[in-house]
N, C-alpha and C positions, 0 to 999 in steps of 0.2 A: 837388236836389243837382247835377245836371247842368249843369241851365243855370249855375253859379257856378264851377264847375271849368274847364266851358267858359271862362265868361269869367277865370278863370285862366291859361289856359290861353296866351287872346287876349292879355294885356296882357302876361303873364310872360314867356311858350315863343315866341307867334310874332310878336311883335314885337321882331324883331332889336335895335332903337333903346333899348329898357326896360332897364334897367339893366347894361348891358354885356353881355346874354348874347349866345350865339351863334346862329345861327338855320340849323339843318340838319334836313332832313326824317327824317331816324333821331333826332333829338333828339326832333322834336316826337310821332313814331309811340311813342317809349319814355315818356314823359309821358303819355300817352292809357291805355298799357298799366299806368302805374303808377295809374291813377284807378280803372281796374276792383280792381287789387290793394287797392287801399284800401275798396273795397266791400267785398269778403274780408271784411277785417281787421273790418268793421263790422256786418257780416251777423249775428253771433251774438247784439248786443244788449249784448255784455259786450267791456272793454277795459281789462285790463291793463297793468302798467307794461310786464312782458315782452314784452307784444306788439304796443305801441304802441313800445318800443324795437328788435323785431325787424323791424318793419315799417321803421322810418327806416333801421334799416343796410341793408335787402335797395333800398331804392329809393338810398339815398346809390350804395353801391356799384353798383346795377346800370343803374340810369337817369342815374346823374351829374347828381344832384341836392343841391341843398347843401341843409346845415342847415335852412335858414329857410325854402326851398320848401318840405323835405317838412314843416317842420311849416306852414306854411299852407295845404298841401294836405289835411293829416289834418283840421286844422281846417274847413276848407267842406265836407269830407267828413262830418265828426260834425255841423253844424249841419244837414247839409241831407240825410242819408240817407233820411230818412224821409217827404220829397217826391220822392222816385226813381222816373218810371215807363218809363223805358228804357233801355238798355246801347246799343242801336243805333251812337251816335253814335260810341263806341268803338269797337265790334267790329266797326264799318262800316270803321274806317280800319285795324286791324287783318288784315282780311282783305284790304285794296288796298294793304297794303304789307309784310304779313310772309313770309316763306317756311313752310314745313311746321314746319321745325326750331325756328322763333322759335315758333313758336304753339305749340308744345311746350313750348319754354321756359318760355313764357308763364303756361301751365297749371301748372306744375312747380313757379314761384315761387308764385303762387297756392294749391296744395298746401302748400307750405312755411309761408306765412302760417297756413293754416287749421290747422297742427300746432303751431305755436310755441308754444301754449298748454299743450301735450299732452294738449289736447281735440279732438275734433272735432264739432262741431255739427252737427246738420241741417241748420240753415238757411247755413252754408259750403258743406254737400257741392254741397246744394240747386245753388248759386249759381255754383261751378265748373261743376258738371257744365252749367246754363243758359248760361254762357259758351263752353264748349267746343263744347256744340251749336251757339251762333252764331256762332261763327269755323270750323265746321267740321273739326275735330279729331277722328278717328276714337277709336270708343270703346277700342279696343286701346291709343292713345296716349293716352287718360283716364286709366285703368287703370294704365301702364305711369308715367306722372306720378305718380301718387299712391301708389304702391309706393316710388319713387326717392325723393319727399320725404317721406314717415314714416320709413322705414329710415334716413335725413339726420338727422332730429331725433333719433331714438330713439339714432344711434351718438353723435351730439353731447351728448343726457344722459348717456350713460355716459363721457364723457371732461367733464362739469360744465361743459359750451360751450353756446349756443345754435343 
């Protein structure tokens, strides 16, 4: 899965020339960030419409991705998860360009994803927590993530929102 998102990532995100996009290093660091999110989303084995729709609004809106990336994003992510043997490549560029607050963020949204079902999985918790350990994320800001996005989802069912 890596190496295909990777090269997604090369022909999409950082080649300025590829169909009109833009090419700034917050662009291509929030792209990177949205590929582990999409791990998330796939980590459990199961993929709803709900969470296959909660996933495209949280990257449309947050990564200022259109339509058609995230879904060809989710797509090399579903074909190829299960050839995945490292996050490195992500949470390598993650840590050389985020601040404390982003990589919080970061985590945050990743919570979010892993609740939109209002399930939580194992193999989500799993996967977080393995990410936060390699971006370095103190376990207080683990913790204090994943309080913020369940209590998010949980007020969001009781107003019938996502």
């Amino acid at each position: 899965m890596i190496s295909k998102i990777k090269t997604f990532f090369q022909e999409k995100v950082l080649n300025p020339e590829s169909e009109g996009m833009s090419h700034t290093p917050d662009k291509n660091i929030h792209k990177a960030s949205a590929a582990l999110m999409v791990e998330v989303m796939l980590s459990d084995g199961q993929l709803d419409d709900k969470e296959k729709e909660g996933i495209k609004a949280l990257l449309t809106s947050a990564f200022d991705l259109s339509s058609a990336e995230c879904d060809e994003l989710i797509c090399l992510a579903q074909a190829e998860v299960k050839d995945s043997i490292s996050l490195y490549e992500f949470t390598g560029q993650v840590n050389l360009h985020f601040s404390a607050d982003e990589k919080f963020e970061l985590i945050k949204q990743m919570w979010h994803i892993a609740f939109i079902d209002n399930e939580l999985d194992k193999y989500e918790e799993s996967l977080i927590r393995k990410i936060a350990d390699l971006i370095y994320l103190p376990h207080s800001q683990f913790i204090k993530a994943k309080s913020l996005a369940k209590n998010r989802i949980q007020r969001n069912l009781q107003h019938g929102m996502n």
